[in-house]
N, CA, C and O atoms as a DFTB+ gen file, in Angstrom:
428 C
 N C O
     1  1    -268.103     162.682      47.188
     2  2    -267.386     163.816      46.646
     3  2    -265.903     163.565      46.854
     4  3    -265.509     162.836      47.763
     5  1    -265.054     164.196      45.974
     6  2    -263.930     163.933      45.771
     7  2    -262.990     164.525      46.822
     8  3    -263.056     165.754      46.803
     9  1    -262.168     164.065      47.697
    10  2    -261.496     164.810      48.411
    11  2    -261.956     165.359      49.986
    12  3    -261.261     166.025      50.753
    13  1    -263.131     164.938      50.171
    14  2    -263.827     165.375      51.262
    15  2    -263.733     164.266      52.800
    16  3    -263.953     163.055      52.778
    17  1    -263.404     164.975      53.879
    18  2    -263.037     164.126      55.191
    19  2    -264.370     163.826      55.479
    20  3    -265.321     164.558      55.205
    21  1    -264.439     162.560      56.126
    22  2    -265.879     162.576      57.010
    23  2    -266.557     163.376      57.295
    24  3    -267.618     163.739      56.787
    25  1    -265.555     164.027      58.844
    26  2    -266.537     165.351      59.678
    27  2    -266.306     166.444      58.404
    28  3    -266.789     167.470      58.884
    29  1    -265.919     166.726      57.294
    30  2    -266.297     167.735      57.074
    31  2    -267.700     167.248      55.895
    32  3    -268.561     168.125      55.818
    33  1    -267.838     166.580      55.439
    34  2    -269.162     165.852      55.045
    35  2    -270.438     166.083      56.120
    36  3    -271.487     166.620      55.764
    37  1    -270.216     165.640      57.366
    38  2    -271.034     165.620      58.641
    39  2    -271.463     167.207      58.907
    40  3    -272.597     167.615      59.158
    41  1    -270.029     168.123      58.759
    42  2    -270.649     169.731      58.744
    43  2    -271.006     170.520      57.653
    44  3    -271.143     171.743      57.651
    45  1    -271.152     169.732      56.711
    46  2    -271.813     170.378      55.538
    47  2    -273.156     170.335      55.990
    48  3    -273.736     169.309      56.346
    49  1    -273.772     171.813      55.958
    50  2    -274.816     171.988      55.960
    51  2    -275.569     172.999      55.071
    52  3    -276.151     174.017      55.445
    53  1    -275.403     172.373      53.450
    54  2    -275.478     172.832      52.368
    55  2    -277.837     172.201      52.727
    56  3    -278.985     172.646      52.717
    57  1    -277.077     171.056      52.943
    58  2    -278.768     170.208      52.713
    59  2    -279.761     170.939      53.947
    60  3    -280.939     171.083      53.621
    61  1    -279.429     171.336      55.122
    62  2    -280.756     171.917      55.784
    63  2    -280.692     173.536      56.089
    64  3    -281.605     174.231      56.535
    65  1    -279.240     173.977      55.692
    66  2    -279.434     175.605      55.825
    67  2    -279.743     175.881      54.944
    68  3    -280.602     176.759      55.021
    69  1    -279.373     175.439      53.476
    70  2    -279.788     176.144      52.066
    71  2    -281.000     175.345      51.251
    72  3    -281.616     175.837      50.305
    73  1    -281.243     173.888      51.854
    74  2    -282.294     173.295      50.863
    75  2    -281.802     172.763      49.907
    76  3    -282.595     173.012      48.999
    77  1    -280.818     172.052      49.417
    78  2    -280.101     172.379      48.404
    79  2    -278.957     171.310      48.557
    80  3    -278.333     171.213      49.613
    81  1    -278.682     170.442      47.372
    82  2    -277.738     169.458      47.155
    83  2    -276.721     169.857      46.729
    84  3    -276.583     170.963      46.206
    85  1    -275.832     169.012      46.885
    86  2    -274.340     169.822      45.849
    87  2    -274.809     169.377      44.282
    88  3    -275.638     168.539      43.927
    89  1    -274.259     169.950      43.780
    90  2    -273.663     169.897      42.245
    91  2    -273.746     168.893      42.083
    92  3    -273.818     168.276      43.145
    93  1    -273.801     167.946      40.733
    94  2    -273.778     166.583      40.493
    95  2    -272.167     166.408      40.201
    96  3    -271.472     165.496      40.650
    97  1    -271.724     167.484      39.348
    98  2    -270.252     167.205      39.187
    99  2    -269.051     167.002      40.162
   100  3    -267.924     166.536      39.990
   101  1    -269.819     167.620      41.458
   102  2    -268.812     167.600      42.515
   103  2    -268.769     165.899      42.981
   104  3    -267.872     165.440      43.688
   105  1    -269.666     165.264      42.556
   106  2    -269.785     163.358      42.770
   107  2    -268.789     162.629      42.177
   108  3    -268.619     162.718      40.961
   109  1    -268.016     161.826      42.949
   110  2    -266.858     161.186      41.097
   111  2    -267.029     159.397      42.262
   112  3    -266.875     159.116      43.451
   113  1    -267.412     158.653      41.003
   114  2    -267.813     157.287      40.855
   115  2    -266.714     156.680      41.058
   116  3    -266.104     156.710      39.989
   117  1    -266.058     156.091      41.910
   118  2    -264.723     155.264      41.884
   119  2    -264.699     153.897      41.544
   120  3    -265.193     153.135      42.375
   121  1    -264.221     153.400      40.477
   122  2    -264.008     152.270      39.422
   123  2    -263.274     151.155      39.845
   124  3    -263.483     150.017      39.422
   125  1    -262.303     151.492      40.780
   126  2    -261.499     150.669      41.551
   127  2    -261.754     149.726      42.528
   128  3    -261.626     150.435      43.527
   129  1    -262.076     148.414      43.018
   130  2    -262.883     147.703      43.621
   131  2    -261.723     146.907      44.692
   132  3    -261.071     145.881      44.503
   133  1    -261.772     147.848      45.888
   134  2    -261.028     147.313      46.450
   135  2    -261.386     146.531      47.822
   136  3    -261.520     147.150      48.878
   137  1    -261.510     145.326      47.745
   138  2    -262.773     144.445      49.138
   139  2    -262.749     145.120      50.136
   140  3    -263.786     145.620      50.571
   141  1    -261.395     145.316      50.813
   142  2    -261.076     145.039      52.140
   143  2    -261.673     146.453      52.305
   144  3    -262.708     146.412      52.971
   145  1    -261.330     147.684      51.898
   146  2    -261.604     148.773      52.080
   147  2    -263.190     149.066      52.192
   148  3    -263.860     149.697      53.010
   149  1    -263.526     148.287      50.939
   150  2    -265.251     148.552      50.422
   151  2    -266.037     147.602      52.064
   152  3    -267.098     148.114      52.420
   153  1    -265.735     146.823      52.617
   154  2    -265.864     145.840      53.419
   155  2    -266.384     146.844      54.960
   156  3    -267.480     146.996      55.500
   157  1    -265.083     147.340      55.251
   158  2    -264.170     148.239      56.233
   159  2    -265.753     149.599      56.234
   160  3    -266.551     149.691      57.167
   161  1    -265.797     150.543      54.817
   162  2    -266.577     151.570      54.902
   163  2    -268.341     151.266      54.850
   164  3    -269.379     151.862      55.138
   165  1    -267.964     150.102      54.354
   166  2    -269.722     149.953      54.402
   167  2    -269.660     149.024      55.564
   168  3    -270.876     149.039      55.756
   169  1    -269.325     148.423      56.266
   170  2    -269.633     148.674      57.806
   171  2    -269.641     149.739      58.900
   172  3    -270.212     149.807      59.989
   173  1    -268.764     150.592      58.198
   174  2    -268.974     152.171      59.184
   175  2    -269.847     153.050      58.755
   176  3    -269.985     154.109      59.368
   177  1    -270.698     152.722      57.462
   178  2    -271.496     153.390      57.173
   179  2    -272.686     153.017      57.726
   180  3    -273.398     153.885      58.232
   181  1    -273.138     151.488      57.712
   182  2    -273.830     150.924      58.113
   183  2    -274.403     151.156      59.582
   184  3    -275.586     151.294      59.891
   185  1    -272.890     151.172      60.712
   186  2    -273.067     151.241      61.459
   187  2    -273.551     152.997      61.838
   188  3    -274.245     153.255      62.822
   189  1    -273.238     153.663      61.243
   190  2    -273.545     154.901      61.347
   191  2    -275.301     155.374      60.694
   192  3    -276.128     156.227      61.017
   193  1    -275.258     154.664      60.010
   194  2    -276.705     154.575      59.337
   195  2    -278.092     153.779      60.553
   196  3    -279.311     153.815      60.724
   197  1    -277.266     153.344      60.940
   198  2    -278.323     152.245      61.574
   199  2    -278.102     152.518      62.908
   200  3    -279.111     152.170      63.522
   201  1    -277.310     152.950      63.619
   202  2    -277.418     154.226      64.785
   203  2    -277.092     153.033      65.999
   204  3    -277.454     153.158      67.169
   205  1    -276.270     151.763      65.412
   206  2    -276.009     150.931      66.186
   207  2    -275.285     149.336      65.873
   208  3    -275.669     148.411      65.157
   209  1    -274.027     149.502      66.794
   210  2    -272.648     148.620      66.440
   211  2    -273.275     147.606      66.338
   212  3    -273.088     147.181      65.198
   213  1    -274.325     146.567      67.225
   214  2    -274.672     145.591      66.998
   215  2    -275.694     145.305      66.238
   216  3    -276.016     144.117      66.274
   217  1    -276.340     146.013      65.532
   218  2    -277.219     145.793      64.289
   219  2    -276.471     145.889      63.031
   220  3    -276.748     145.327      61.971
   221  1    -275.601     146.580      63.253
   222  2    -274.881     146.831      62.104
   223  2    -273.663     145.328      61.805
   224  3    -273.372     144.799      60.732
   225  1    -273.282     145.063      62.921
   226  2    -272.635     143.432      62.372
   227  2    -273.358     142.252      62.430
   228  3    -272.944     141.147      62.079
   229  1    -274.658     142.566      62.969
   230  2    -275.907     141.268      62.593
   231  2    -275.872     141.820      60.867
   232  3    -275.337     140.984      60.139
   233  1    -276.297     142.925      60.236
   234  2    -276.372     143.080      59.192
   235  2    -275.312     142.746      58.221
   236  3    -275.595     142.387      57.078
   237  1    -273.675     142.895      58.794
   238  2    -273.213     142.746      58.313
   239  2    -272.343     141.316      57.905
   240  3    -271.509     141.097      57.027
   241  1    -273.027     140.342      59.115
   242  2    -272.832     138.772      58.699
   243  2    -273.697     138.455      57.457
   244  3    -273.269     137.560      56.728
   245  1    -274.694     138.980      57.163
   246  2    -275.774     138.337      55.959
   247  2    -275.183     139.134      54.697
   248  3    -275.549     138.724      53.595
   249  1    -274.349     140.177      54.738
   250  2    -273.896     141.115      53.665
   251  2    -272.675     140.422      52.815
   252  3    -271.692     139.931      53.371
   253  1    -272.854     140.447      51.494
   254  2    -271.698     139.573      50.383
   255  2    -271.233     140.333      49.886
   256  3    -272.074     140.797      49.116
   257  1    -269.948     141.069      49.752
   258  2    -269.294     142.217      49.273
   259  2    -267.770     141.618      48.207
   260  3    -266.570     141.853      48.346
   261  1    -268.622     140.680      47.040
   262  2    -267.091     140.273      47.340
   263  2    -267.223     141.030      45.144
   264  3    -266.249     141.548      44.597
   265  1    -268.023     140.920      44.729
   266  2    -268.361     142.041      43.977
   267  2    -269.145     143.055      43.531
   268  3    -270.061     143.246      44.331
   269  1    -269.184     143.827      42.546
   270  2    -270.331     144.913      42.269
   271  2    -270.889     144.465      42.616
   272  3    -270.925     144.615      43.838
   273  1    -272.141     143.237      41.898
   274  2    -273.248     143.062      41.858
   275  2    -273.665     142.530      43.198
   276  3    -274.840     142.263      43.448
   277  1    -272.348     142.330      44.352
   278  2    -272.777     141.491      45.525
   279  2    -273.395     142.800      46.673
   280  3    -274.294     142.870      47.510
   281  1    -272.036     143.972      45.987
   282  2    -272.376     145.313      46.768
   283  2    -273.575     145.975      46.652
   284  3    -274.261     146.424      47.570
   285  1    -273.824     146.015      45.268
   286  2    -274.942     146.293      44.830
   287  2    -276.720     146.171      45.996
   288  3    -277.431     146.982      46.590
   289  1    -276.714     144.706      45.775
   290  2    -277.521     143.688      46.549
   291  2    -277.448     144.441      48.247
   292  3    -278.360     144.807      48.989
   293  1    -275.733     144.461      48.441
   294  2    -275.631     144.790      49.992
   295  2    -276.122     146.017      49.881
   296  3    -276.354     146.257      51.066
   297  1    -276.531     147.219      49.134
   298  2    -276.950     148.636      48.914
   299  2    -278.295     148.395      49.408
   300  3    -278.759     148.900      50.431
   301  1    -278.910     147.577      48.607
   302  2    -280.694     147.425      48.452
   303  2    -280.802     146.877      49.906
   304  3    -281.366     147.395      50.870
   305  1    -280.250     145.923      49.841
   306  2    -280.660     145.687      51.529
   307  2    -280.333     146.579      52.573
   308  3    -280.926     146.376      53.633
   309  1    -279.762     147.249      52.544
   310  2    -279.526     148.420      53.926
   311  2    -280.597     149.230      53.319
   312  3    -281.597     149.074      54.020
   313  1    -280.821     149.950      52.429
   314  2    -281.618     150.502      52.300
   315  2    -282.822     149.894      52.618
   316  3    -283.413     150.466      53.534
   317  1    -283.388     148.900      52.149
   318  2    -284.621     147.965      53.013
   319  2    -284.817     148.545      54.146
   320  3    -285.746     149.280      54.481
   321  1    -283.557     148.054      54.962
   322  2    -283.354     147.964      56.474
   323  2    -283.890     149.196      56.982
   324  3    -284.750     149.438      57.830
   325  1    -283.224     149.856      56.309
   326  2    -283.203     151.622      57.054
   327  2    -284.676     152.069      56.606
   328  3    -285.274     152.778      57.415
   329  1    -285.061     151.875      55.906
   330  2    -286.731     151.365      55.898
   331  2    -287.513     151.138      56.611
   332  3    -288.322     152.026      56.878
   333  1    -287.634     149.639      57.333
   334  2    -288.018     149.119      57.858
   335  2    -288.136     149.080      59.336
   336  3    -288.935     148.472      60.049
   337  1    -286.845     150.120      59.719
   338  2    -286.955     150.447      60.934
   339  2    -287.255     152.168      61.179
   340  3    -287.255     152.743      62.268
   341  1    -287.475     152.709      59.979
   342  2    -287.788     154.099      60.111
   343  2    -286.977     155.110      60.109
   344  3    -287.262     156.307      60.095
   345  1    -285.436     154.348      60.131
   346  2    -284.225     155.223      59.957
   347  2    -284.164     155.951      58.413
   348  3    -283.322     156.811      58.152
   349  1    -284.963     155.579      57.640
   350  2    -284.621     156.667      56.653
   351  2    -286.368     156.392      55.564
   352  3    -286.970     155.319      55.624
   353  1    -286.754     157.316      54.886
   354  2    -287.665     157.382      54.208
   355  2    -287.485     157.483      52.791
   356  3    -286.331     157.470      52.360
   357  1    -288.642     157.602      51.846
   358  2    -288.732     156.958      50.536
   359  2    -289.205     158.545      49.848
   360  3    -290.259     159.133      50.087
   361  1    -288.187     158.969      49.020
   362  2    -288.839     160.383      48.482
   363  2    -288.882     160.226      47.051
   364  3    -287.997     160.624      46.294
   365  1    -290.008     159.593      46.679
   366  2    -290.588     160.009      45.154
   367  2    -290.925     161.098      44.690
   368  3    -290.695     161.451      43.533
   369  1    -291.427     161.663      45.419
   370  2    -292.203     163.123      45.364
   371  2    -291.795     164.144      45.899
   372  3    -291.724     164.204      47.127
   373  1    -291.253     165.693      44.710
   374  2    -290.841     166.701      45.244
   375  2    -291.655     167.168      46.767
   376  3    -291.039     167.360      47.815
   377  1    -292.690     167.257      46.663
   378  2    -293.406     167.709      47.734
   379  2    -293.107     166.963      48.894
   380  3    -293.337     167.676      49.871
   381  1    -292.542     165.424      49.351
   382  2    -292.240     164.914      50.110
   383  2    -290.779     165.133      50.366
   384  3    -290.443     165.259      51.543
   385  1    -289.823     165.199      49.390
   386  2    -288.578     165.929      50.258
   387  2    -289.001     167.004      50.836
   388  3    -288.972     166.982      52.067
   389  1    -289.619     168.503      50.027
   390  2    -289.846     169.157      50.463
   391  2    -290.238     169.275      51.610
   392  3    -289.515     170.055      52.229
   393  1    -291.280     168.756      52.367
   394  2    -291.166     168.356      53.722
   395  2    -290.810     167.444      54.443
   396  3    -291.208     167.479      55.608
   397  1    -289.833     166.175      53.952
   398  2    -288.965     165.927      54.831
   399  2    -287.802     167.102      55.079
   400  3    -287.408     167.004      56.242
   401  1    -287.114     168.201      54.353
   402  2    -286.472     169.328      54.484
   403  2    -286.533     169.595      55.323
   404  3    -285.732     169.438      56.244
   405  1    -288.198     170.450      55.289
   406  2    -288.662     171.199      56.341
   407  2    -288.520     170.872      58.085
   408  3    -288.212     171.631      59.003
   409  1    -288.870     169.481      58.084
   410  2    -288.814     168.946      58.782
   411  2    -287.829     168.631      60.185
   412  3    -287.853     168.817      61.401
   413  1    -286.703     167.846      58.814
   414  2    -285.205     168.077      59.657
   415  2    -284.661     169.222      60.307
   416  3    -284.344     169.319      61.493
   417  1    -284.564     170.355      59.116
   418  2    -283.933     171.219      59.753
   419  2    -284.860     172.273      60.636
   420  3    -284.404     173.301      61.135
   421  1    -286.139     171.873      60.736
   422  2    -287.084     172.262      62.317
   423  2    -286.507     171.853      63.596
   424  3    -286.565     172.470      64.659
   425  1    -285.752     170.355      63.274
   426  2    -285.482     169.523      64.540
   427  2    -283.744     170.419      65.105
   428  3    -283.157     170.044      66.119
């Protein structure tokens, strides 16, 4: 989303108090491909995703960011990852967000 700080991303709690995503329009796609930066956030995402500094720069020695299609690739593989270790799940099915929802905001 356009304009939005980290922690206030982190205290949005649109997704487990209301159930409920933002707007699609509030999303804006940035066209501009800038390495060092793209490099920089998807290691802090990574590392924030993966709930740990040193998995996250083992991951991020095998990661090729040097275009789209390399970022791309680096997308699918964290997602793998976060997979594979249980850090994040696979929602095809309304009924399965639906209770992953439930779920989270139980915890």
């Amino acid at each position: 989303m356009a304009d939005v700080s980290y922690p206030d991303a982190v205290e949005d709690d649109a997704l487990c108090e209301k159930r409920r995503v933002h707007d699609c329009s509030l999303y804006v796609e940035v066209a501009y491909l800038d390495i060092k930066q793209m490099r920089s956030t998807f290691t802090e995402l990574a590392t924030l995703l993966l709930g740990d500094a040193k998995q996250a720069k083992s991951f991020m020695t095998k990661a090729k960011l040097h275009s789209m299609e390399e970022l791309e690739d680096s997308w699918w593989n964290l997602y793998e990852k976060l997979l594979s270790t249980g850090r994040a799940v696979e929602l095809s099915l309304k009924i399965e967000l639906e209770d992953f929802l439930y779920n989270m905001c139980r915890s």
